[in-house]
OpenMM code with the backbone's topology and positions (N, CA, C; nanometers):
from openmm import Vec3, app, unit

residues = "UNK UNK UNK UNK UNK UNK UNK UNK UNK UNK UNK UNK UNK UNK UNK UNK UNK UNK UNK UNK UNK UNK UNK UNK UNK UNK UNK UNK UNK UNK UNK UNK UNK UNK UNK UNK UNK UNK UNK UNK UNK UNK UNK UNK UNK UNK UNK UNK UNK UNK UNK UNK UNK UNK UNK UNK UNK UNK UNK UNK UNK UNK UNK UNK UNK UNK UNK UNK UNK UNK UNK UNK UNK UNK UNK UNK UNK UNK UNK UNK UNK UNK UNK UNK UNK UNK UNK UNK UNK UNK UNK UNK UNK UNK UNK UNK UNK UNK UNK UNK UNK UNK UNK UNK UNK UNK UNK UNK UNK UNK UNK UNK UNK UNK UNK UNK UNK UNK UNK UNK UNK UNK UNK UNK UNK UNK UNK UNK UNK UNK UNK UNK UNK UNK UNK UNK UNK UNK UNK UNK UNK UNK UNK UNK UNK UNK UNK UNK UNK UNK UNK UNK UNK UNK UNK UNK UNK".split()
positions = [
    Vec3(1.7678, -0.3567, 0.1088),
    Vec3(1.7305, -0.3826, 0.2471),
    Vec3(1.5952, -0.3177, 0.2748),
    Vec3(1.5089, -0.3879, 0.3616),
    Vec3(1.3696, -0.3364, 0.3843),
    Vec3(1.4108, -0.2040, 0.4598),
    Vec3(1.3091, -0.1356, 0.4264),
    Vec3(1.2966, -0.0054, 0.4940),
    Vec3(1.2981, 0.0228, 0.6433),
    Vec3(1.3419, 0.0959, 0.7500),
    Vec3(1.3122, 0.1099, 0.9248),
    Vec3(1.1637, 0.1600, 0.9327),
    Vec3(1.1258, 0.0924, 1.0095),
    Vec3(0.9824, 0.1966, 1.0657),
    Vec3(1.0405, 0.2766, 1.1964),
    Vec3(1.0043, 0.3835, 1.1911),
    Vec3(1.0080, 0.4761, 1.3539),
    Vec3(0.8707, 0.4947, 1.3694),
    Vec3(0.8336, 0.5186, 1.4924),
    Vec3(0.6954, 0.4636, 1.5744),
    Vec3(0.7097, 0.5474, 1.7008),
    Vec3(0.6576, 0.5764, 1.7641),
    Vec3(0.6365, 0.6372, 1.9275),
    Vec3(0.5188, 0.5593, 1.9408),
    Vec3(0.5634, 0.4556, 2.0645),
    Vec3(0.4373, 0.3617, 2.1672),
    Vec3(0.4592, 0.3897, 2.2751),
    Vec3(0.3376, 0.3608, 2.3807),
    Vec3(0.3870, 0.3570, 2.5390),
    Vec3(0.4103, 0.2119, 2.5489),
    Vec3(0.4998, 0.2026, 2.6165),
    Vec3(0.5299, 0.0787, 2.6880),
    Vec3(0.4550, 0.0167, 2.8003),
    Vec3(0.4306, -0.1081, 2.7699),
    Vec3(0.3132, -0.2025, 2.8264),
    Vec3(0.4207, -0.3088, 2.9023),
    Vec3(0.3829, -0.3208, 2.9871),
    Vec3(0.3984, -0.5077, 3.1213),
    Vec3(0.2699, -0.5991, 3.0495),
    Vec3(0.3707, -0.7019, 3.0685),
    Vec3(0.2826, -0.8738, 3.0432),
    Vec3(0.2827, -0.9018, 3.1650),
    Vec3(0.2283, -1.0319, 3.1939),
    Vec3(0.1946, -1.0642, 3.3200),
    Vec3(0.3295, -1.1027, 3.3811),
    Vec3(0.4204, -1.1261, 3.3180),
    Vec3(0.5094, -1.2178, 3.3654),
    Vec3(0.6282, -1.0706, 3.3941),
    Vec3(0.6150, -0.9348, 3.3929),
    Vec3(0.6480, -0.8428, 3.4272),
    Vec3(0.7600, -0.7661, 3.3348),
    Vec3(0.7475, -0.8670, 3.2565),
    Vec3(0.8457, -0.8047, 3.1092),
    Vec3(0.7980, -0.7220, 3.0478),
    Vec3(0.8550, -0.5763, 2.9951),
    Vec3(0.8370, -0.4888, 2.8927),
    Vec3(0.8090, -0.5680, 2.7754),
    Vec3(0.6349, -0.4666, 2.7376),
    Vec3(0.6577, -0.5372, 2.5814),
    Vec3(0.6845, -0.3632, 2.5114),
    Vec3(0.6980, -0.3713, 2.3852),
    Vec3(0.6695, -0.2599, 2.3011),
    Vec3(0.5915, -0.3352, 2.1835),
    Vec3(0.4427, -0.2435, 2.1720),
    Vec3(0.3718, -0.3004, 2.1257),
    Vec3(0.4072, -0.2353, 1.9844),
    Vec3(0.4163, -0.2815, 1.8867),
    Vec3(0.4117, -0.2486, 1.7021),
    Vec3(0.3466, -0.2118, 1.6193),
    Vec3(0.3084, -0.0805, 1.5993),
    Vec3(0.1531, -0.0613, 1.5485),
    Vec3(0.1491, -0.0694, 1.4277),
    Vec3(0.2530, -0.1811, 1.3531),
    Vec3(0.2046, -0.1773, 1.2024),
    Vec3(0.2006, -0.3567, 1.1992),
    Vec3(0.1502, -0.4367, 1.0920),
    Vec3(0.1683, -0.5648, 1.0889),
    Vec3(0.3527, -0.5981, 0.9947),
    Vec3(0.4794, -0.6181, 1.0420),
    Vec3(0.5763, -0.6748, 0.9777),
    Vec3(0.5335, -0.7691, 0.8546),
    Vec3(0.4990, -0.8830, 0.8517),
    Vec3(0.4195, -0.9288, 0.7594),
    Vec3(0.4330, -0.8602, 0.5780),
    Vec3(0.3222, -0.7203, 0.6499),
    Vec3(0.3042, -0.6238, 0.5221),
    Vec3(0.3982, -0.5292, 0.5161),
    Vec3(0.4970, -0.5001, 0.6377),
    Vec3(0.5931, -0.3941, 0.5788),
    Vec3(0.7482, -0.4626, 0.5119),
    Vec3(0.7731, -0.5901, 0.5553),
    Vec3(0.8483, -0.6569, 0.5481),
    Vec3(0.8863, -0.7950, 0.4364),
    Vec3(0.7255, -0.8369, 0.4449),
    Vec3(0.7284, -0.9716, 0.4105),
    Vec3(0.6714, -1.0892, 0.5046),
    Vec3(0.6254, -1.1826, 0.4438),
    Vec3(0.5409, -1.2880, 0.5247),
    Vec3(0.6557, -1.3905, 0.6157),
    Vec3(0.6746, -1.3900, 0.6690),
    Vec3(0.7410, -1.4745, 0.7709),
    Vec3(0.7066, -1.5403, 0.8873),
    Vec3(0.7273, -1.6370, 0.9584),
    Vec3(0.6641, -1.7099, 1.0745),
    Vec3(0.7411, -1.6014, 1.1839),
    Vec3(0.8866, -1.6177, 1.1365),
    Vec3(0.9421, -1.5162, 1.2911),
    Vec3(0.9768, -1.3802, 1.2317),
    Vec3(1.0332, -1.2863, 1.2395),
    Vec3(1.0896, -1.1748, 1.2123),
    Vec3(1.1848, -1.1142, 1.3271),
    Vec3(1.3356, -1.1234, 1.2754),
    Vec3(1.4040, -1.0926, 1.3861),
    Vec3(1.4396, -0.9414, 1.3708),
    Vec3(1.4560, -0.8644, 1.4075),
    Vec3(1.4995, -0.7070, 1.4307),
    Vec3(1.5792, -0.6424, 1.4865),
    Vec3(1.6607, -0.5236, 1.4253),
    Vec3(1.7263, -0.4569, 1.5240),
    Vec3(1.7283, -0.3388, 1.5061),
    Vec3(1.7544, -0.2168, 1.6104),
    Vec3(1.7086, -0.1024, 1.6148),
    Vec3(1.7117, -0.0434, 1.7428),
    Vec3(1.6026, 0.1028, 1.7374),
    Vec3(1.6828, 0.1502, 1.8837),
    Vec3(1.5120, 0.1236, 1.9592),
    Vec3(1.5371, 0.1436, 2.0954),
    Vec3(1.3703, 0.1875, 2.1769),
    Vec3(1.4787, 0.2852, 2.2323),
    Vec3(1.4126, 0.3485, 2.2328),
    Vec3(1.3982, 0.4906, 2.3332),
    Vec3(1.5504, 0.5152, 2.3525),
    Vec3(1.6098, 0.4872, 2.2173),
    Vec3(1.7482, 0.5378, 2.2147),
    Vec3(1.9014, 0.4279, 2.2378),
    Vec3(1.7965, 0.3075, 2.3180),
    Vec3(1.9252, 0.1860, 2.3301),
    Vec3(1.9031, 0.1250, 2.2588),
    Vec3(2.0221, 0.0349, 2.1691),
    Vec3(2.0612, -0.0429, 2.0750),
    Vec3(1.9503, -0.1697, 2.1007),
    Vec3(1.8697, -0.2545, 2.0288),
    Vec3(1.7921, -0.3882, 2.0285),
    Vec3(1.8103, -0.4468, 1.9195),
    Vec3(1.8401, -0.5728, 1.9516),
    Vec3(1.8310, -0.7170, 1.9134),
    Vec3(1.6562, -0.7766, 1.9126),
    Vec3(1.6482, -0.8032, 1.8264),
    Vec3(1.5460, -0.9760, 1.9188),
    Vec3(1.4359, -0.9984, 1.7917),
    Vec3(1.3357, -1.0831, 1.8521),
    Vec3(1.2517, -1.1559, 1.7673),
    Vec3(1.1052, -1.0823, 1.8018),
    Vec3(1.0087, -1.0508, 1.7098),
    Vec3(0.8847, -0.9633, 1.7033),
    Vec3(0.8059, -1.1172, 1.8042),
    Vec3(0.7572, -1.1003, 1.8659),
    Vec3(0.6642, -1.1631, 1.9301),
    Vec3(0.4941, -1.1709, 1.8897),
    Vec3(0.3906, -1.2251, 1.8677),
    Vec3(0.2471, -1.2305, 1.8633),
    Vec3(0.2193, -1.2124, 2.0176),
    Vec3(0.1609, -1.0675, 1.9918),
    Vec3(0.1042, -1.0607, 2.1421),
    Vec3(-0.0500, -0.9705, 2.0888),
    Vec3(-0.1020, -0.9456, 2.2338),
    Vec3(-0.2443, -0.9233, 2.2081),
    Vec3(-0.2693, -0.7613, 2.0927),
    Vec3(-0.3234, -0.8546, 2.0238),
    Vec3(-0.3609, -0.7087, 1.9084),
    Vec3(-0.2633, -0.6554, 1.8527),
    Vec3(-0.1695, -0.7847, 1.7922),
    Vec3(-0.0853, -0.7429, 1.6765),
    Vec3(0.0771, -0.8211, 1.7385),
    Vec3(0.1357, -0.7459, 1.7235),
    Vec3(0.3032, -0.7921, 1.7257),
    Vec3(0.3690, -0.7017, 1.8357),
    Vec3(0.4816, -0.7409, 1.8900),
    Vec3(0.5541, -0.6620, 2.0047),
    Vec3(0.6433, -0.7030, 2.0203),
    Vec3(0.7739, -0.6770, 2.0337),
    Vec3(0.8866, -0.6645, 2.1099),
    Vec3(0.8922, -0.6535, 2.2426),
    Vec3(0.9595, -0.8369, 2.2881),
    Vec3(0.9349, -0.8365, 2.4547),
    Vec3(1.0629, -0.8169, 2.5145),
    Vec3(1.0507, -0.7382, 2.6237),
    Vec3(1.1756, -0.7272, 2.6876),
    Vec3(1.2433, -0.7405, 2.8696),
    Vec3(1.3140, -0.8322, 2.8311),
    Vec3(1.2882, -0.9129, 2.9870),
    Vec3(1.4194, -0.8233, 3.0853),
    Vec3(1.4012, -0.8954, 3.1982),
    Vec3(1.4717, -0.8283, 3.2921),
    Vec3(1.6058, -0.8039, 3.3123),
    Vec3(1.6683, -0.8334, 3.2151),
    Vec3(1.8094, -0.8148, 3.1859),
    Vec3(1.8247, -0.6751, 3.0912),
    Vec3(1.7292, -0.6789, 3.0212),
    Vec3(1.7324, -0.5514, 2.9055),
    Vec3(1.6531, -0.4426, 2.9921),
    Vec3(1.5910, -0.4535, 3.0912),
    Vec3(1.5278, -0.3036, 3.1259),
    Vec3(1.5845, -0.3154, 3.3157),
    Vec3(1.6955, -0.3516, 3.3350),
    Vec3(1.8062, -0.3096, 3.4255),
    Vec3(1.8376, -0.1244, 3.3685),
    Vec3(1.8937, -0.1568, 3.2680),
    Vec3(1.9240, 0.0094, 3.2589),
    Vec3(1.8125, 0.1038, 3.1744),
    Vec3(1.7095, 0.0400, 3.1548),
    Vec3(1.6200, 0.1181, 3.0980),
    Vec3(1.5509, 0.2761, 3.1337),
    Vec3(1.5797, 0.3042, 3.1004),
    Vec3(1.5089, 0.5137, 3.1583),
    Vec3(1.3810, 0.5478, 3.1311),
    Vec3(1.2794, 0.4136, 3.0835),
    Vec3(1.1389, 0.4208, 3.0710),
    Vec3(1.0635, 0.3089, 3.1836),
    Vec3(0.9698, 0.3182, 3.1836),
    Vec3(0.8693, 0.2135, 3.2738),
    Vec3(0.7325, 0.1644, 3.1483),
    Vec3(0.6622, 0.0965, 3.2415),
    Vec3(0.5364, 0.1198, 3.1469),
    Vec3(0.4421, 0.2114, 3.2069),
    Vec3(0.3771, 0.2607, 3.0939),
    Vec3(0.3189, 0.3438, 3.0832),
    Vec3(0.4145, 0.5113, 3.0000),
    Vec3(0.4991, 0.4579, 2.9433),
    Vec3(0.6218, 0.5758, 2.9525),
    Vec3(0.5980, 0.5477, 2.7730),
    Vec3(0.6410, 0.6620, 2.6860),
    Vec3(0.6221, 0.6937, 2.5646),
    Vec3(0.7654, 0.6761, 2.4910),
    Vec3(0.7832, 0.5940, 2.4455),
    Vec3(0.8786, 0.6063, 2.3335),
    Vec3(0.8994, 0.5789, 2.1911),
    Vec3(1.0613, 0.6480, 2.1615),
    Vec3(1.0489, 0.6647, 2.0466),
    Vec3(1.1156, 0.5299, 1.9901),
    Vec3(1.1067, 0.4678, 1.8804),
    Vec3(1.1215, 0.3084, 1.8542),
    Vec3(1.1445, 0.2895, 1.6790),
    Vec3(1.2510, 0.2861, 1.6607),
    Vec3(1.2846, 0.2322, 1.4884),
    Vec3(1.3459, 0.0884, 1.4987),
    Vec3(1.2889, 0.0244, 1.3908),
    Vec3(1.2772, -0.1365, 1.4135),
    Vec3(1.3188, -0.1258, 1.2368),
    Vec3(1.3843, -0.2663, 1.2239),
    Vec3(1.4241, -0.3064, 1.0721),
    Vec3(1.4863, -0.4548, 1.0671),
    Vec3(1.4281, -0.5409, 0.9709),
    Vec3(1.4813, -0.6551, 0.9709),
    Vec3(1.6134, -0.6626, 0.9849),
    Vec3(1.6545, -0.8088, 1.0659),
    Vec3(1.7922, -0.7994, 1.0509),
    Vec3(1.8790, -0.9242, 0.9807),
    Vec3(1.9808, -0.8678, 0.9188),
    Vec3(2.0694, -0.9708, 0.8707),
    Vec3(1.9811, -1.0016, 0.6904),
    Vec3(2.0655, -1.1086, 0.6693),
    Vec3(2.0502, -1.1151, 0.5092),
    Vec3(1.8459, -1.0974, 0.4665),
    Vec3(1.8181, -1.0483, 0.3918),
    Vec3(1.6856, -1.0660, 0.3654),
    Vec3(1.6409, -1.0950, 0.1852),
    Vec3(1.5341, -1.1705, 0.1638),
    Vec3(1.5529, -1.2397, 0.0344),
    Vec3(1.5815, -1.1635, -0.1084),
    Vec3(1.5709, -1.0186, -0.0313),
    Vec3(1.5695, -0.9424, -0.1582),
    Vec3(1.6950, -0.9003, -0.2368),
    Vec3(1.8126, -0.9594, -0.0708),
    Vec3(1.9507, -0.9120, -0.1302),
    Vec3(2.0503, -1.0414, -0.1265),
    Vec3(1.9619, -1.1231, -0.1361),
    Vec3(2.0586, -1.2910, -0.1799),
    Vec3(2.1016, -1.3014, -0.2874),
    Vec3(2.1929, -1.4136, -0.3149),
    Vec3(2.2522, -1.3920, -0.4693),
    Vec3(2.1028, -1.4642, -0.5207),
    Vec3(2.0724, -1.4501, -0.6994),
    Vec3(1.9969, -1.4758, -0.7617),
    Vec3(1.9780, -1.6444, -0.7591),
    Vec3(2.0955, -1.7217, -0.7425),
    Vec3(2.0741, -1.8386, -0.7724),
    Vec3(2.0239, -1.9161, -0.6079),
    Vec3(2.0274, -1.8257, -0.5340),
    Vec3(2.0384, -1.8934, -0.3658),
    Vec3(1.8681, -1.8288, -0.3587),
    Vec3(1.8474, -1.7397, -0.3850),
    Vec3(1.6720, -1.6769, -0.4089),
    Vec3(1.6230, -1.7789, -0.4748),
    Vec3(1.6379, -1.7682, -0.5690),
    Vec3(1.5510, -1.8516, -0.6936),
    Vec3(1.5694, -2.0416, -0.6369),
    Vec3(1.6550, -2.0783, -0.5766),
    Vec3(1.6164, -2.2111, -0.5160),
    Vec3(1.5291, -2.2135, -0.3880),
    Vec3(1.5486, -2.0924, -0.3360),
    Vec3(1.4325, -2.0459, -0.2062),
    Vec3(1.2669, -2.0872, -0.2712),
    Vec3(1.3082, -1.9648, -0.3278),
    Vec3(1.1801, -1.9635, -0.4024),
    Vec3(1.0910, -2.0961, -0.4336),
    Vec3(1.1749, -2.1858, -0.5059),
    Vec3(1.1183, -2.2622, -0.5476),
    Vec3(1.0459, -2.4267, -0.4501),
    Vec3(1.1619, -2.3433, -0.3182),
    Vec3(1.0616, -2.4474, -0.2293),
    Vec3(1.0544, -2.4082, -0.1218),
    Vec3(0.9107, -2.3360, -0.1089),
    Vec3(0.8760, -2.2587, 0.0251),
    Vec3(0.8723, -2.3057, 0.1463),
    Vec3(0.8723, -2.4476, 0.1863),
    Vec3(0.9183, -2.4647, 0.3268),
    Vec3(1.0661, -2.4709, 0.3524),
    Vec3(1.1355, -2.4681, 0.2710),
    Vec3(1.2429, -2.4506, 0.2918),
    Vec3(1.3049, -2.2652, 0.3050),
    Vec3(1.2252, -2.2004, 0.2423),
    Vec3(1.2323, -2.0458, 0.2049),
    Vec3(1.1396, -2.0273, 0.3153),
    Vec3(1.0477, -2.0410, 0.4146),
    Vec3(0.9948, -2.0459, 0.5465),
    Vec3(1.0593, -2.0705, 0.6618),
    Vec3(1.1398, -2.1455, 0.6832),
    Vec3(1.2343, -2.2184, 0.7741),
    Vec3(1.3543, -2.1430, 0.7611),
    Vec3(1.3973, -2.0446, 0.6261),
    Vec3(1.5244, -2.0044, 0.6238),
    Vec3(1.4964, -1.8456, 0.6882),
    Vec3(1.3750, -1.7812, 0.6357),
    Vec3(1.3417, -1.6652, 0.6642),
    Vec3(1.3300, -1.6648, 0.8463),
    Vec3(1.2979, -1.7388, 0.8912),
    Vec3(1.3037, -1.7967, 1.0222),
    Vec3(1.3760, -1.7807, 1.1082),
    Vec3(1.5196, -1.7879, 1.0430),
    Vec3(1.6141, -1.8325, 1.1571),
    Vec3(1.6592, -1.6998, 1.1693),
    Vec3(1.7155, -1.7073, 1.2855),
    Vec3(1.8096, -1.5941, 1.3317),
    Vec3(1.9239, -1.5317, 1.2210),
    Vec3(1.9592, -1.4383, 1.2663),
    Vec3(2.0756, -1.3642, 1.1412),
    Vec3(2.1867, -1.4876, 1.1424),
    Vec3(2.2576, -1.5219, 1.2234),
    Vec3(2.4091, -1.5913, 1.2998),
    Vec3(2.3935, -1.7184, 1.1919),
    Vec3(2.2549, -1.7866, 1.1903),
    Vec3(2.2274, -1.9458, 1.1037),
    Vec3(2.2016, -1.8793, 0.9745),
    Vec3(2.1225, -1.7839, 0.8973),
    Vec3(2.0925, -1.7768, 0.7974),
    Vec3(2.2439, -1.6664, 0.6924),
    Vec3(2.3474, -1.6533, 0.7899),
    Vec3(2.4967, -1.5857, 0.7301),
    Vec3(2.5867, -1.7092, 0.7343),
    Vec3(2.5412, -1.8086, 0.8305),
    Vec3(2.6714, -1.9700, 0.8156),
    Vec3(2.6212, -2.0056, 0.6860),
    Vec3(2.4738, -2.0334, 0.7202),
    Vec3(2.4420, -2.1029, 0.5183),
    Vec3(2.5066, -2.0153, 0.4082),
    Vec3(2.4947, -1.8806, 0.4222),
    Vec3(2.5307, -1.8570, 0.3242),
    Vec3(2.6582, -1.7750, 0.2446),
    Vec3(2.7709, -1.8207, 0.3614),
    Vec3(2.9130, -1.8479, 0.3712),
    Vec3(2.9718, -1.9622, 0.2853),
    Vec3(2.8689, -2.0448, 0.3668),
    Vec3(2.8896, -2.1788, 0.3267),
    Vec3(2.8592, -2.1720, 0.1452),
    Vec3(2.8078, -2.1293, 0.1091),
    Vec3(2.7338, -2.1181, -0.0325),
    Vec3(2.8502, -2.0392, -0.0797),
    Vec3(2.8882, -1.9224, -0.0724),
    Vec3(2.9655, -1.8300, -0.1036),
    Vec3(3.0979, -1.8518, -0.0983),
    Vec3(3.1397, -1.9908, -0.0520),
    Vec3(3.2825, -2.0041, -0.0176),
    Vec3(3.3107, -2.0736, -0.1748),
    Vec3(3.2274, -2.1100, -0.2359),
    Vec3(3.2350, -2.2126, -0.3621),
    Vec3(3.2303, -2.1106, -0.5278),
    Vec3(3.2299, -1.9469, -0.4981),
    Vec3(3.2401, -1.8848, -0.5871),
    Vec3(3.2658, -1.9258, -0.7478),
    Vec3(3.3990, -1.9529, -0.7456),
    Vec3(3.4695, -1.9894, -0.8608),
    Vec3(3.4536, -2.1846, -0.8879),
    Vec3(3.3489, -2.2428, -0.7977),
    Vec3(3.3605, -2.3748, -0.8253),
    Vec3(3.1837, -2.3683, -0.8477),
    Vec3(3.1414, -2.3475, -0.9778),
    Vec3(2.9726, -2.3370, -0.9831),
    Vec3(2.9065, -2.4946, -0.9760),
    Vec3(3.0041, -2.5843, -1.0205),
    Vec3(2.9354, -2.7623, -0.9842),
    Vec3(2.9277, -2.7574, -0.7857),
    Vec3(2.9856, -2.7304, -0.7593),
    Vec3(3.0280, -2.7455, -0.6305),
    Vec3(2.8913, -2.6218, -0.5108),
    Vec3(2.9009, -2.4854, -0.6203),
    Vec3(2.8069, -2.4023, -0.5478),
    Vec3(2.6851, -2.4554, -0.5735),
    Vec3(2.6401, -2.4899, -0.6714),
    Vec3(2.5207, -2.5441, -0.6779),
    Vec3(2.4864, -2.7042, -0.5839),
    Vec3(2.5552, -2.7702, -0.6033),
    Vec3(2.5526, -2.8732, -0.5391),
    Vec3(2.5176, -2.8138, -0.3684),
    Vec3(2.5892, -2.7900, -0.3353),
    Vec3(2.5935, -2.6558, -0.1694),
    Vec3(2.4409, -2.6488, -0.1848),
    Vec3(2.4195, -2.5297, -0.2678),
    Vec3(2.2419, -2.4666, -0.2634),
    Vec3(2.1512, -2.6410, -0.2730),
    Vec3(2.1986, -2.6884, -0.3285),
    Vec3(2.0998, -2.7935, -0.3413),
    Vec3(2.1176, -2.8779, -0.1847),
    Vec3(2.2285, -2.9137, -0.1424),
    Vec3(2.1934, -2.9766, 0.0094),
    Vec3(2.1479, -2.8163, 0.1025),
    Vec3(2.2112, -2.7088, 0.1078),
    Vec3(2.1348, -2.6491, 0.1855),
    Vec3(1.9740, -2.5976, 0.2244),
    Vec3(1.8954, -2.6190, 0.0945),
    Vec3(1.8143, -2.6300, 0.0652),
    Vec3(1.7140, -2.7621, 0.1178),
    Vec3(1.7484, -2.8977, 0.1379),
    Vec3(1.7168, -3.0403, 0.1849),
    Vec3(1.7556, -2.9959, 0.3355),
    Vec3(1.8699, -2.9383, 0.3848),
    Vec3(1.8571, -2.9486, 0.5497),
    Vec3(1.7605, -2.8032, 0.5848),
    Vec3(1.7217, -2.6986, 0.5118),
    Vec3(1.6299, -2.6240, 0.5309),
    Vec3(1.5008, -2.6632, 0.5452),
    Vec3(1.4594, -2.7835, 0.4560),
    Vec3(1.3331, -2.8524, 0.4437),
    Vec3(1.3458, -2.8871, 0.5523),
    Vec3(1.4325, -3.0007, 0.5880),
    Vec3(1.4289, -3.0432, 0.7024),
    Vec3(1.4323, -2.9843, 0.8326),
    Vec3(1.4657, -2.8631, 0.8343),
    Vec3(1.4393, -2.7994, 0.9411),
    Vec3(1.5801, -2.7882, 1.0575),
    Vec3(1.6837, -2.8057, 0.9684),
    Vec3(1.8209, -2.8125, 1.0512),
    Vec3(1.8609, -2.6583, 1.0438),
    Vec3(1.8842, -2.6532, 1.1628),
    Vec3(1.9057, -2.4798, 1.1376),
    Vec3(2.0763, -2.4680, 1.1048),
    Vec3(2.1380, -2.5207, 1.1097),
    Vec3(2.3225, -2.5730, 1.0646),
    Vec3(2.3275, -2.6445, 1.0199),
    Vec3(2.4475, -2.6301, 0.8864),
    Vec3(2.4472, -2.7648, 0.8242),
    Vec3(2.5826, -2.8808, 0.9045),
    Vec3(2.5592, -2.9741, 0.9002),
    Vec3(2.6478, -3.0285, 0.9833),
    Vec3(2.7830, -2.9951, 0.9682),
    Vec3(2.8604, -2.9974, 1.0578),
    Vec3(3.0063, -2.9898, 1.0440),
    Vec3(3.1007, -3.1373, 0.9657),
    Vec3(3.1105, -3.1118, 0.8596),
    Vec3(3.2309, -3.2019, 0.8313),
    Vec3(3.3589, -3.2324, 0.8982),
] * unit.nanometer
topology = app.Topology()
chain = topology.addChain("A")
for resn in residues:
    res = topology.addResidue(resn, chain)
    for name in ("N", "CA", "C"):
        topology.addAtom(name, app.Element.getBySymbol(name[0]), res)
């Protein structure tokens, strides 16, 4: 599992009056290249969920008005902040579910992507076929085609 960063930022307002916490390292390079990066961890001591945002001069964690109801900071207020990818990440997939990633990066783009909840159904779904390897492979090979495609679930039978 990738490593936590801990960080102390002050907390910044967007226009739209949401807490951001701004990220002073690029995810990217501590993590891995990804379009989204979802995270979880503490700010200033409460439990977080959510998705790294592109905001001005780097990356941030936005946080809207439901999450800073009980908040004990404002902006302008200093806190302390450990962040870490969340849910499966490529380094701890089985070898044969990596290595078909691998081999086709919009599909290994689109998977790194999704939220934890879609990228643990796929690979349930993969994992349910253990002892049937025609059958698991077959699995990796359509999950792989609705990844290309950009289906974030594979359909329900």
């Amino acid at each position: 599992m990738a490593p936590a960063e801990t960080f102390t930022t002050t907390v910044a307002a967007d226009d739209r009056g949401r807490l951001v916490i701004r990220v002073p390292f690029d995810p990217n390079g501590a993590w891995g290249e990804k379009d989204r990066h979802h995270v979880t961890g503490t700010v200033g001591g409460r439990r977080i969920r959510g998705a790294l945002d592109v905001v001005e001069e780097g990356y941030g964690l936005v946080l809207g008005p439901a999450w800073q109801r009980d908040a004990d900071f404002e902006p302008g207020s200093d806190v302390v902040v450990t962040l870490a990818p969340e849910g499966p990440q490529r380094a701890t997939l089985p070898p044969d579910v990596a290595a078909a990633l691998d081999a086709e990066p919009a599909a290994a783009a689109f998977f790194d992507s999704l939220a934890t909840f879609y990228r643990k159904g796929y690979l349930r779904w993969v994992d349910a076929t253990k002892r049937q390897p025609d059958v698991r492979a077959a699995r990796i090979a359509e999950m792989i085609e609705l990844l290309k495609a950009g289906t974030k679930e594979r359909p329900k039978a």
